[in-house]
C-alpha positions as CSV (number, residue, x, y, z in Angstrom):
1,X,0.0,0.0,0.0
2,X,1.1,3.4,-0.8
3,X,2.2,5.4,2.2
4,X,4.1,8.3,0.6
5,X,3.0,10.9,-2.0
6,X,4.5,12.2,-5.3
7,X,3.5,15.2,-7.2
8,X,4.4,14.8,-11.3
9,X,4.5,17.5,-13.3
10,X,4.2,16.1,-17.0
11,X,2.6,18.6,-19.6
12,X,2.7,15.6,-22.0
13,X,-0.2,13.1,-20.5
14,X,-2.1,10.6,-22.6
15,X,-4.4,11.7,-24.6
16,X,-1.2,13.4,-25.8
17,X,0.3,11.5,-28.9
18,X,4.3,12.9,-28.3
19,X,6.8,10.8,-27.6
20,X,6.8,12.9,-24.4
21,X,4.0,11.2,-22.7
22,X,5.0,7.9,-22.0
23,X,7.5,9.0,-19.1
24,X,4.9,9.9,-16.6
25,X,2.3,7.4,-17.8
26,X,4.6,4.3,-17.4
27,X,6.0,5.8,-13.9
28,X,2.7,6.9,-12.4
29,X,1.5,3.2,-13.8
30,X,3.4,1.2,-11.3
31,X,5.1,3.5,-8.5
32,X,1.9,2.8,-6.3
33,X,3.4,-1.0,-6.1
34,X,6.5,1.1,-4.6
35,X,4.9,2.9,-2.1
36,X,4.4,5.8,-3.9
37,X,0.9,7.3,-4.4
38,X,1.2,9.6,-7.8
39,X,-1.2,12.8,-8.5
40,X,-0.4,13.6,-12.2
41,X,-0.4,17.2,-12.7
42,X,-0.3,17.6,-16.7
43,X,-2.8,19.9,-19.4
44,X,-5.6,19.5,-20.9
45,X,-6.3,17.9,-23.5
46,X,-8.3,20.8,-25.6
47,X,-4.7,22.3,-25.2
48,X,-2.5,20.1,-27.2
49,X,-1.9,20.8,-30.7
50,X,-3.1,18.5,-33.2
51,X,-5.0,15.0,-32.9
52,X,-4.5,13.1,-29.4
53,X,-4.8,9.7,-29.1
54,X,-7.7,8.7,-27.1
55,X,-6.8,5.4,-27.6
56,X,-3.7,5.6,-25.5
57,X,-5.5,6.7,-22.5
58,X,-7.2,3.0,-22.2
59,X,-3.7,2.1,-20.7
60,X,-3.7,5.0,-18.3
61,X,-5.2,3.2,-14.7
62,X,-8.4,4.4,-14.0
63,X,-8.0,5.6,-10.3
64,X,-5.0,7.4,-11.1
65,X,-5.2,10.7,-9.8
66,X,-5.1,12.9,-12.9
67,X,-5.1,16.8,-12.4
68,X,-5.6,18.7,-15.8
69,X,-4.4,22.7,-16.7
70,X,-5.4,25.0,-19.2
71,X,-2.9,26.1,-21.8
72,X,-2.8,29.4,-23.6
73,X,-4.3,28.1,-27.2
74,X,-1.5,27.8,-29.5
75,X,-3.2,29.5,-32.3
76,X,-3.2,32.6,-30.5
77,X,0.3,32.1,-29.2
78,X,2.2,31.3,-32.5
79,X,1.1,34.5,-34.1
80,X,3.9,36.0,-32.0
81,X,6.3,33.1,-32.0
82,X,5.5,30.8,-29.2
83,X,4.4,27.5,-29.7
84,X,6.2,25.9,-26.7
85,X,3.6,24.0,-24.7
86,X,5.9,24.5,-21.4
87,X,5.0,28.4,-22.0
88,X,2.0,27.8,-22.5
89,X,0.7,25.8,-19.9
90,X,3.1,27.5,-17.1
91,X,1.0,29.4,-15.2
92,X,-2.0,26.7,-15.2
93,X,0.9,24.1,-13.7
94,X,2.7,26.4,-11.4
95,X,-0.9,27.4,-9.5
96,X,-2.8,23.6,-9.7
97,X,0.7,22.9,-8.1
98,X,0.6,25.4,-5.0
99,X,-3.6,24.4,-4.9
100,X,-2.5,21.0,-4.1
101,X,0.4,21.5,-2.4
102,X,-2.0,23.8,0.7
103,X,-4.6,21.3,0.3
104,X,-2.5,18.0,1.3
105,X,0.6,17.0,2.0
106,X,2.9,15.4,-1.0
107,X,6.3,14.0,0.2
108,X,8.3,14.6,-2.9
109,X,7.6,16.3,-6.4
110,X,8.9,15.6,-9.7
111,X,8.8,17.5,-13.0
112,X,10.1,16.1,-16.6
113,X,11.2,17.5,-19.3
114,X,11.0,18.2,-22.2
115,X,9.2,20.9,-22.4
116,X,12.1,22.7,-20.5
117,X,9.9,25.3,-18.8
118,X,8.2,23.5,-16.0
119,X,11.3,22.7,-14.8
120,X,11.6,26.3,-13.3
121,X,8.3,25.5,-11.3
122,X,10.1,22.7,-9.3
123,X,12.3,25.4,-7.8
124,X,9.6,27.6,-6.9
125,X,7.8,25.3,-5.0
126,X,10.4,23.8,-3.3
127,X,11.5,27.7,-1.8
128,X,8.0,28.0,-1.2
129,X,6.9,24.7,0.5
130,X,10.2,22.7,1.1
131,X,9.3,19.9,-1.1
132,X,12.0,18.1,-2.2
133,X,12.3,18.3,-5.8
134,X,13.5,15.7,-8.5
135,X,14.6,16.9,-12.2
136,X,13.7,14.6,-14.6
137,X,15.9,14.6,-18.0
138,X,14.4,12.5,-21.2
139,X,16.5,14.9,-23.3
140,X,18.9,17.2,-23.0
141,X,18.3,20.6,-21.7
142,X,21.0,22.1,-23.9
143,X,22.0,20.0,-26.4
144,X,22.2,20.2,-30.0
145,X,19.5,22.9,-30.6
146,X,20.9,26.3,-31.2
147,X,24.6,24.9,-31.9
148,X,24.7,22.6,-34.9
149,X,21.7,22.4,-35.7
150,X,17.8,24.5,-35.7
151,X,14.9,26.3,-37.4
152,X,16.5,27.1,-40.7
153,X,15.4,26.0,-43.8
154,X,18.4,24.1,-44.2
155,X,18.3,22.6,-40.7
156,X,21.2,24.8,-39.5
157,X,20.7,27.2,-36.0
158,X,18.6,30.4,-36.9
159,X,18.4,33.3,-34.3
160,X,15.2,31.6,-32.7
161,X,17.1,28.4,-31.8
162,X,20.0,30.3,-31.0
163,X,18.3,32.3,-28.1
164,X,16.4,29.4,-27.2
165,X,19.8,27.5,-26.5
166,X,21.2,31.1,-24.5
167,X,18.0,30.6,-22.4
168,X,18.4,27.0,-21.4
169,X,22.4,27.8,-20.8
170,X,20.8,30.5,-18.5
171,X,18.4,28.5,-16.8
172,X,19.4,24.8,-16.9
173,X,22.5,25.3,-13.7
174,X,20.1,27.4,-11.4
175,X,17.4,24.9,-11.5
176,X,19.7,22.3,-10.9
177,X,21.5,23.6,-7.9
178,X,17.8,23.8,-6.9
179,X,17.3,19.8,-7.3
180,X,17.6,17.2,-4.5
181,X,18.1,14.8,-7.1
182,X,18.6,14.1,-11.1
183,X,17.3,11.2,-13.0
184,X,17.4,10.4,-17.2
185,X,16.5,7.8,-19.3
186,X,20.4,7.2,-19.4
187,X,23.9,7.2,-18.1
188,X,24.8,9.5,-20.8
189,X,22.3,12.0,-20.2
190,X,23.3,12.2,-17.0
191,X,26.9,12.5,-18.0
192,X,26.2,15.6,-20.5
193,X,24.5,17.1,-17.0
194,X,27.6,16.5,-15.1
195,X,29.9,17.7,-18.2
196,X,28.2,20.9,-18.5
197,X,27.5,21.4,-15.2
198,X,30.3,20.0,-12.7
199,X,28.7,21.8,-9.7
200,X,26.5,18.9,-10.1
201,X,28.4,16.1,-9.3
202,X,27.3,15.8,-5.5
203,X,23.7,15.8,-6.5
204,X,21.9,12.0,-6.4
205,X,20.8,10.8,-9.0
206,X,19.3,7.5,-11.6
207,X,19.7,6.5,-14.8
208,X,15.7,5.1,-15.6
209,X,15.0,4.2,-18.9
210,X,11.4,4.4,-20.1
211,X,11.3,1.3,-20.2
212,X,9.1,-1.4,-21.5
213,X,5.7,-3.0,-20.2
214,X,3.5,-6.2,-22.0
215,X,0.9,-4.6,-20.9
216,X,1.0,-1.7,-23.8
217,X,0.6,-4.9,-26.5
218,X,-3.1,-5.7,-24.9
219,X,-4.8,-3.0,-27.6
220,X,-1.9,-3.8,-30.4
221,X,-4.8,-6.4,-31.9
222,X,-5.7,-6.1,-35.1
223,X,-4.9,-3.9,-38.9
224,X,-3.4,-0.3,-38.2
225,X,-5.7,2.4,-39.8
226,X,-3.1,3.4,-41.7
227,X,-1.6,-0.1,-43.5
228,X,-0.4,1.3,-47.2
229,X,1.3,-2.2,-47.7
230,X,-0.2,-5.5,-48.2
231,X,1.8,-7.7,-45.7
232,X,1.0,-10.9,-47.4
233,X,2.7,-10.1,-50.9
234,X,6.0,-12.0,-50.1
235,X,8.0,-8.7,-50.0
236,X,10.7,-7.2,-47.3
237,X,8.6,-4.5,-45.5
238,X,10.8,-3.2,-43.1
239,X,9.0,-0.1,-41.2
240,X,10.4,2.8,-39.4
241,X,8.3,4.5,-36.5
242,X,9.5,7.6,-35.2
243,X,11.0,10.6,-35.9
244,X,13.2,11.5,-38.2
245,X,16.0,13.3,-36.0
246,X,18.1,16.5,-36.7
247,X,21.7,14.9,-36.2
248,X,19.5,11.2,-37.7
249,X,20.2,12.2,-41.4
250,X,23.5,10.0,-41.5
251,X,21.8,7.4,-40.5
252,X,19.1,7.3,-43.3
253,X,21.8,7.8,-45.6
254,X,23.9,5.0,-44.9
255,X,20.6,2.8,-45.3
256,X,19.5,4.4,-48.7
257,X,23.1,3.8,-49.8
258,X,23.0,0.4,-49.0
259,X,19.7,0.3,-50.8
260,X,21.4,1.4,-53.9
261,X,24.2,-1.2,-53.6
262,X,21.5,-3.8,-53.6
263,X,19.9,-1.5,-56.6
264,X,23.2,-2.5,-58.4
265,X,24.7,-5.9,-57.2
266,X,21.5,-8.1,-56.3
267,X,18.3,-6.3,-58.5
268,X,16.1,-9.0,-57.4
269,X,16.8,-8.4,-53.5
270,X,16.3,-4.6,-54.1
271,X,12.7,-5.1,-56.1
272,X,11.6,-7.3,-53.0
273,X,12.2,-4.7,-50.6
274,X,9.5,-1.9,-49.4
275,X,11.2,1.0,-46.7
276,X,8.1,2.6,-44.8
277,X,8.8,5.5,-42.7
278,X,6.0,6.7,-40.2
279,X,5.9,10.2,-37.9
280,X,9.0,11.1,-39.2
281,X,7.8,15.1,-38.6
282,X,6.7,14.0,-34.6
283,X,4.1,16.4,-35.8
284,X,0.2,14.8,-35.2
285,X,-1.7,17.9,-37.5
286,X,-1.2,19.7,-41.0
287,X,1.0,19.3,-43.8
288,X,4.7,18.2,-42.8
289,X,7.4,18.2,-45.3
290,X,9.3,14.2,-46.0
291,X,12.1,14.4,-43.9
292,X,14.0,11.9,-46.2
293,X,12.7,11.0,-49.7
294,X,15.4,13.5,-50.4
295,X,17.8,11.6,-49.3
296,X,16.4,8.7,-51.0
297,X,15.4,10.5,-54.1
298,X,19.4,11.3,-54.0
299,X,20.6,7.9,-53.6
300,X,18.2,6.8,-56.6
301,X,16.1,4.2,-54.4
302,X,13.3,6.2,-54.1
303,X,11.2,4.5,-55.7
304,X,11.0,1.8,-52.8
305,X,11.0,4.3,-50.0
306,X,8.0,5.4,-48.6
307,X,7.0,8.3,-45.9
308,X,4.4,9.2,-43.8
309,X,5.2,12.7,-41.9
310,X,2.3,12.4,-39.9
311,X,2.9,10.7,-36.5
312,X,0.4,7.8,-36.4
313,X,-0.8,6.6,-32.6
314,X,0.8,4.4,-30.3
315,X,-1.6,1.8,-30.0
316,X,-1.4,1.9,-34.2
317,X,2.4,2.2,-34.1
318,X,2.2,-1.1,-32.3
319,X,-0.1,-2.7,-34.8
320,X,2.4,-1.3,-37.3
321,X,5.0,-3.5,-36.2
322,X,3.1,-6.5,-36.0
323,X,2.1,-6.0,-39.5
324,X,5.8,-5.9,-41.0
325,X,8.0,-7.9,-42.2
326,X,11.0,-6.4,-39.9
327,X,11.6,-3.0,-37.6
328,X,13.9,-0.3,-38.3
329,X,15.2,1.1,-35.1
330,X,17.7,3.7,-36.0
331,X,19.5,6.5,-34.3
332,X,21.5,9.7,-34.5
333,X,25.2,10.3,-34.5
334,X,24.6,11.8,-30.5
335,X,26.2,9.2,-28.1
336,X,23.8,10.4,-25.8
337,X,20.4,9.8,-27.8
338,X,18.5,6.9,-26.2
339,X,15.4,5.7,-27.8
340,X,12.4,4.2,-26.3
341,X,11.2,2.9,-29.8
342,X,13.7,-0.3,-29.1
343,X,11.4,-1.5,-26.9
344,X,8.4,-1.9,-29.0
345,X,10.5,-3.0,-31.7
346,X,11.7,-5.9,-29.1
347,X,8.4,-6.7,-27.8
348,X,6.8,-6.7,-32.1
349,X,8.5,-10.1,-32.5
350,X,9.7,-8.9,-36.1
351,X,13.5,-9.2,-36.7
352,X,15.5,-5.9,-36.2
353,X,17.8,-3.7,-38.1
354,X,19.3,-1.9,-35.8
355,X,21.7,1.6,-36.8
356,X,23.1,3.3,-33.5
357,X,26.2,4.8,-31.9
358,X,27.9,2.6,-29.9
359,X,27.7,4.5,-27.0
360,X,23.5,4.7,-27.0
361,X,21.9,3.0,-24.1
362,X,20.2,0.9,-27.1
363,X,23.3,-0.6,-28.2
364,X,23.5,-2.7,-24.6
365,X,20.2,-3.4,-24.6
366,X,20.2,-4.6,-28.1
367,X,23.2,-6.9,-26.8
368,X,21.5,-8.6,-24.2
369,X,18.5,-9.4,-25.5
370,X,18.4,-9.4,-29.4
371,X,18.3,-12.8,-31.3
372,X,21.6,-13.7,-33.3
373,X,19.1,-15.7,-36.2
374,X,16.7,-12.7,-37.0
375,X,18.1,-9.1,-35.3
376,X,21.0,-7.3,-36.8
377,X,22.6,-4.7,-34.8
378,X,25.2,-2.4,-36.2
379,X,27.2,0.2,-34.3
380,X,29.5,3.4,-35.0
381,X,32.0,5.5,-33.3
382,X,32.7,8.7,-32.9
383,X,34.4,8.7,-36.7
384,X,30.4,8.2,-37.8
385,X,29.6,5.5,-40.5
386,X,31.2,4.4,-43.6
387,X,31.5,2.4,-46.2
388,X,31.8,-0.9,-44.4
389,X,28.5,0.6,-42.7
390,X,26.6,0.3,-45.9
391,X,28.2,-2.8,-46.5
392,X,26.8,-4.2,-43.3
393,X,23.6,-2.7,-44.0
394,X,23.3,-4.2,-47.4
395,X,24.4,-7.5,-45.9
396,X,21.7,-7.3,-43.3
397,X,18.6,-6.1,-45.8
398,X,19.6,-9.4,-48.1
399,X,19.4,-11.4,-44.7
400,X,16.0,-10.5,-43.9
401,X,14.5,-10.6,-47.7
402,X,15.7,-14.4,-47.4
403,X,14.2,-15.0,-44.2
404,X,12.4,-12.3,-42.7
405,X,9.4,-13.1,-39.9
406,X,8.5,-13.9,-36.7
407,X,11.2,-13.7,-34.4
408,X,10.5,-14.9,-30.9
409,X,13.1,-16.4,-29.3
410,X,13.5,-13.0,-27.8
411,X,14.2,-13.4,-23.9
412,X,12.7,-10.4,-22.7
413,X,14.2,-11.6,-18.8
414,X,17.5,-10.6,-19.7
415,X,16.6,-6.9,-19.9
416,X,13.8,-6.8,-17.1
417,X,16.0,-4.3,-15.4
418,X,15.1,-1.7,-17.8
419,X,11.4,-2.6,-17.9
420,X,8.9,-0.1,-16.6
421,X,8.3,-1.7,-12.7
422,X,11.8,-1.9,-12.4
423,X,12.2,1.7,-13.7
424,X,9.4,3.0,-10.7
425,X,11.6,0.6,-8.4
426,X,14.3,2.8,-9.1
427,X,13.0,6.1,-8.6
428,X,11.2,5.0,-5.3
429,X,14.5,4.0,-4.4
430,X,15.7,7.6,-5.5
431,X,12.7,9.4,-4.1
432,X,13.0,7.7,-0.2
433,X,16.6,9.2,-0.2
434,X,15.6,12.5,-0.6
435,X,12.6,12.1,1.8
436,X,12.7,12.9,5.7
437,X,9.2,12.5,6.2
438,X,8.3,14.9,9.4
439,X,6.9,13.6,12.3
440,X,4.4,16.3,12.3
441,X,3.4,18.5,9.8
442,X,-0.2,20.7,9.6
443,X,-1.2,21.3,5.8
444,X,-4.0,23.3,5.7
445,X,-7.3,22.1,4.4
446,X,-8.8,24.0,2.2
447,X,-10.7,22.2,0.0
């Protein structure tokens, strides 16, 4: 039973359809078995931009305690240049906070990011009620953004993403020094907190990664809405869910040149296979630009490539993977990025072609669980890929057109320790050393 109580600040909640929302769902899902009662403070759902997911929020427990803000509406906000949902909804969080934190007593809080914004609230309330206060990285508060790469129309920084990185450099060390504790999805993003910020090195902290749960699989049942392949035709479908990063490009380029070594060397390979690429925009409304049949247009396999901007549910992301031949879980050339798509793409019981740094939390998980017969995991260093990358690549993609299918030999035991429960474990752990409950405390009642 839960005896302590944790207040999660997580503007992305399901209904939301970002990538974002599965942090606090999957925590807030099974800290209660850890002795940690969860009120989820996030934003409402009119407030999101484009289509939620109303099918996501089937896996969200039904007594969770679910508080919901208001958000400035982003159509009024964008006309003068703010589309950030952390601006947004700021206000709405930082005052449904304070309500709850007069009206009953919470032993520890805990805001995620991204957005970045919130993060400042956790500071706040802890001055103002002595809470202690966890800051929750599932990116990078200054990474990339601003430096090598931004808003241009060539994907280099612009003056927006430039201040936007001064900002974060501005804000990110005074809102840690504020933190009782740091957790991430990884080691390494931890590291890039501690490399930027040495001050920081005293501070506790946790790698948890997403993580992975069966449960998720339950709704996965059945043809995604948007199938544009027929799965029975004897072809390679090998599908891609996800966004298409800024520092990913690499990547896709390696496997459309490996593409166009088939094209040449085995013809009949290259005719069987089919490249889908879903959500690569991470944008759920409008018109997105393809993110890479330029790429593939300039490597000459094009015609075999196909894209989907529009990110498609999670339940039908799922069903997605079912429905393939084979996953595509690739990376970006950041040793940091850690991706939580490996864990559907495990749990699909397709084979795997894998694309990542070496140095990606995905890489060791890939090692312990992935099945020599069907998965085919290829790293890089800090030198980047090659052409004994595309080589590998092009061996793997002839691989799986010979004998691509179900693989489930899979033994999901050796990476329980990154699995959702174990994930809560780990942040309870984190939580009860940052906790010295008082013996007696008055909260006012107001409610």
């Amino acid at each position: 039973m839960s005896d302590r109580r944790l207040l999660l600040v997580s503007p992305h909640f399901p209904p939301d359809a970002s990538a974002g929302t599965h942090r606090a769902r999957l925590l807030a899902k099974h800290l209660p078995r850890e002795g940690w009662e969860t009120t989820v403070v996030t934003v409402d759902p009119r407030d999101y931009e484009g289509v939620v997911d109303d099918e996501l929020s089937q896996l969200v427990a039904p007594d969770l305690d679910v508080v919901r803000v208001r958000a400035l509406p982003s159509n009024a906000t964008r006309h003068v240049g703010i589309g950030d949902l952390g601006l947004r909804a700021y206000a709405g969080l930082k005052h449904a906070c304070r309500r709850l934190l007069v009206r009953r007593h919470y032993d520890a809080l805990l805001i995620t990011i991204y957005p970045t914004y919130p993060a400042l609230i956790g500071r706040r309330l802890k001055h103002r009620f002595g809470i202690p206060f966890v800051l929750d990285y599932q990116d990078p508060w200054v990474g990339a953004w601003g430096e090598t790469v931004g808003g241009a129309a060539d994907g280099s920084p612009d003056w927006k993403s430039r201040a936007t990185r001064r900002i974060a450099e501005w804000f990110e060390p005074r809102v840690v020094a504020a933190a009782d504790a740091l957790s991430a999805v990884s080691d390494g993003t931890l590291d890039d907190v501690m490399g930027r910020l040495p001050g920081a090195a005293h501070k506790r902290r946790a790698a948890i990664p997403i993580g992975w749960d069966v449960d998720d699989w339950t709704l996965a049942d059945g043809t995604p809405s948007c199938l544009d392949f027929d799965p029975a035709d004897g072809r390679l479908h090998l599908s891609y869910v996800g966004t298409l990063l800024p520092l990913g490009g690499p990547v896709f380029d390696v496997l459309f040149a490996a593409l166009a070594r088939l094209r040449a060397s085995a013809p009949g390979v290259y005719a069987s296979v089919r490249v889908h690429l879903y959500g690569t925009s991470n944008q759920t409304a409008g018109s997105p630009e393809p993110r890479a049949l330029a790429a593939a247009a300039r490597a000459g396999v094009a015609d075999v490539v196909s894209e989907r901007p529009l990110r498609i549910g999670y339940i039908d992301a799922l069903r997605m993977l079912r429905a393939s031949s084979a996953v595509l879980v690739a990376g970006s050339t950041e040793r940091h990025y850690t991706a939580s798509k490996v864990f559907p793409a495990v749990l699909s019981q397709r084979p795997i072609l894998a694309i990542f740094h070496e140095a990606s939390s995905v890489a060791d998980i890939l090692a312990r669980v992935a099945d020599a017969s069907c998965d085919h995991v290829i790293t890089f260093g800090d030198a980047g890929l090659d052409a004994s990358h595309v080589e590998r690549v092009a061996d793997a993609l002839r691989a799986l057109a010979h004998d691509a299918g179900r693989c489930a030999s899979r033994d999901l035991r050796r990476i329980d320790s990154v699995s959702a429960a174990a994930g809560a474990r780990t942040l309870a752990n984190l939580l009860d050393t940052i906790v010295m409950r008082p013996q007696s405390a008055q909260f006012a009642d107001v409610s």
